[in-house]
C-alpha positions in Angstrom: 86.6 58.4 131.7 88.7 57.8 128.8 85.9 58.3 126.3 86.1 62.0 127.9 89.4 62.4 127.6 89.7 61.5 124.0 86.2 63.3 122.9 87.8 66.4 124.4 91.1 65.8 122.7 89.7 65.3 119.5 87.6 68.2 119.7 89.9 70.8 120.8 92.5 69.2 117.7 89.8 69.8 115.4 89.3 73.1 116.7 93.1 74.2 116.5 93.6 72.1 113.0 90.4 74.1 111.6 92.2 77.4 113.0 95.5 76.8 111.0 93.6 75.9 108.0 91.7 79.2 108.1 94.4 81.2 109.0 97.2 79.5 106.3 94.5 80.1 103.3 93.5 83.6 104.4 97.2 85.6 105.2 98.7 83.0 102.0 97.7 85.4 99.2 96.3 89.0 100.5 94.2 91.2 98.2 96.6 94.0 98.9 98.3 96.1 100.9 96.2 98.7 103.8 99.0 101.6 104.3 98.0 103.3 107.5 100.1 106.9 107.6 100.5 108.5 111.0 102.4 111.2 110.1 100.8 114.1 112.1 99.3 112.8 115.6 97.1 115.6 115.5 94.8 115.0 112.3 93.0 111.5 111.6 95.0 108.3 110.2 95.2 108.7 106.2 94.4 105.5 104.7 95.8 104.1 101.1 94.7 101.0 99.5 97.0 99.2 96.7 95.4 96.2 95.2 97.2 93.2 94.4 98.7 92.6 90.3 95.7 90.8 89.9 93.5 94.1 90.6 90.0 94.8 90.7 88.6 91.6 88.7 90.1 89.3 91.8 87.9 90.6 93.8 84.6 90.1 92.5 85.8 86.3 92.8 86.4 86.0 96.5 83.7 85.8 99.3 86.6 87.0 101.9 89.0 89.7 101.2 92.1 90.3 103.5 94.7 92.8 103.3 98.4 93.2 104.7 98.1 96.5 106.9 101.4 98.7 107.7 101.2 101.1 110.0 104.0 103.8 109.0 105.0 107.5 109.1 105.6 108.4 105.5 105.7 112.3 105.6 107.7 113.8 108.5 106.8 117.1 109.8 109.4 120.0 109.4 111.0 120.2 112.7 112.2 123.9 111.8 108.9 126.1 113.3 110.4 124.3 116.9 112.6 127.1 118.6 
């Protein structure tokens, strides 16, 4: 019974230690920043990209690419065609 215990245990900290490890390396240094604009709820998301200092050439270099995505209204609509 302890063999089961401690098999579990070890697993499930190997599983949440290989988790943190992943997760630390990938959100540490983004390729850029996703700007999602939700300025008018009628027409589709616009979407801008803005790539890191580093640019295009850091890229090519990495087998996984993660960016930092902000969700934002940038434009507001004119509020004066309400009566």
């Amino acid at each position: 019974m302890f063999w089961i215990i401690f098999c579990t245990c070890a697993f499930l900290f190997g599983v949440l230690f290989g988790f943190l490890i992943y997760y630390v390396r990938l959100n540490r240094h983004p390729s850029g920043i996703l700007r999602v604009d939700r300025s008018f709820p009628d027409e589709p998301l616009t979407m801008f990209l803005e790539l890191a200092q580093k640019g295009v050439s850091d890229l090519d270099k990495k087998r996984v690419i993660t960016f930092k995505i902000i969700f934002d209204s940038y434009l507001k609509p004119d509020g004066d065609d309400k009566k």
